[in-house]
C-alpha positions in Angstrom: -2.3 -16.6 -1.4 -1.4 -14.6 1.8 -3.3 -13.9 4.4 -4.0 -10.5 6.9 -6.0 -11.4 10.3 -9.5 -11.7 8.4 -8.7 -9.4 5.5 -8.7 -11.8 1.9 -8.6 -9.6 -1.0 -10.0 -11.3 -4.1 -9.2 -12.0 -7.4 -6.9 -9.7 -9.2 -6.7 -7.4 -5.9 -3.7 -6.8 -3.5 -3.7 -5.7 0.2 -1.1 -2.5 1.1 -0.2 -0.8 4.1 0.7 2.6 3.1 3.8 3.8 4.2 4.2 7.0 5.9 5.8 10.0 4.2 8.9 11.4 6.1 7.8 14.6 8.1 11.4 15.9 7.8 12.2 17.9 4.8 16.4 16.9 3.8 17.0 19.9 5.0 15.7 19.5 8.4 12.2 21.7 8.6 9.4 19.7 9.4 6.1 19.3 7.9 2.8 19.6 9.3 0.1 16.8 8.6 -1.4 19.3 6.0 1.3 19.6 3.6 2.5 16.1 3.4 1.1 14.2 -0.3 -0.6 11.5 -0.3 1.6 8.5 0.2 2.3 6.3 -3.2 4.6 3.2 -1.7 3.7 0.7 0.3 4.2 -3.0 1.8 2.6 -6.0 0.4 0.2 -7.2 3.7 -1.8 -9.8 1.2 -2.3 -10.7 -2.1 -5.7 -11.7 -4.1 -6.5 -15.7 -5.0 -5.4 -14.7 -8.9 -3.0 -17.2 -10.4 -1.0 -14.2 -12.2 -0.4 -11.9 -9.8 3.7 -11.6 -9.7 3.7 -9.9 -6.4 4.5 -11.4 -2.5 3.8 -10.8 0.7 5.9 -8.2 2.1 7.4 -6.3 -1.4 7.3 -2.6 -1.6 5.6 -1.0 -4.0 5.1 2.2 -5.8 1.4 2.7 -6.7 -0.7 5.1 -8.3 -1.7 8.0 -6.4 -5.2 7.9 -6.2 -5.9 4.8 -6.8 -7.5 1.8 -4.6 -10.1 2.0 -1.1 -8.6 3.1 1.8 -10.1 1.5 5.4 -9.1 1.2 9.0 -9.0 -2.2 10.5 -8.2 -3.0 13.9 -6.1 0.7 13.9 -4.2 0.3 10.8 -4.7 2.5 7.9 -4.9 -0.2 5.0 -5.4 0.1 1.2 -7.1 -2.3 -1.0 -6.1 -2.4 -4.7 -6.4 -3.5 -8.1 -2.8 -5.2 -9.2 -3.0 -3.1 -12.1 -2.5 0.2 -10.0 0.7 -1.1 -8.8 3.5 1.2 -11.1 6.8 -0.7 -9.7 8.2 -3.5 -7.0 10.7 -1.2 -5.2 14.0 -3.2 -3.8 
């Protein structure tokens, strides 16, 4: 069980800070805010007090696209998550 400031997910649920998309195209035009998707990896910030979640503090992760509660907290964009919406542990 991991730990963010005052932010203790619960049970079965995981704690991500979204990773931002590039906002350089590979070849080299830039994208406004308004096109860029919906970002779908992340970094592990804290993890719920469930025995069987097989994530830590600090993996990335691929999630589903939609899924979770997204919040602000002291200026960081956060989402909160259940383990199941995580697709993949990205290394």
């Amino acid at each position: 069980m991991a730990k963010n400031n005052n932010i203790q997910p619960l049970g079965t649920r995981i704690l991500i800070r979204p990773l931002e998309q590039e906002s350089k195209t590979n070849s080299g035009l830039f994208l406004p805010e308004t096109a860029k998707e919906k970002p779908q990896t992340g970094e592990v910030v804290a993890i719920g007090d469930d025995e069987g979640i097989k994530l830590k503090v600090k993996d990335k992760v691929l999630f589903a696209k939609y899924s979770g509660t997204e919040f602000k907290f002291d200026g960081t964009d956060y989402l909160l998550l259940e383990v199941n919406d995580v697709l993949a542990r990205l290394n």
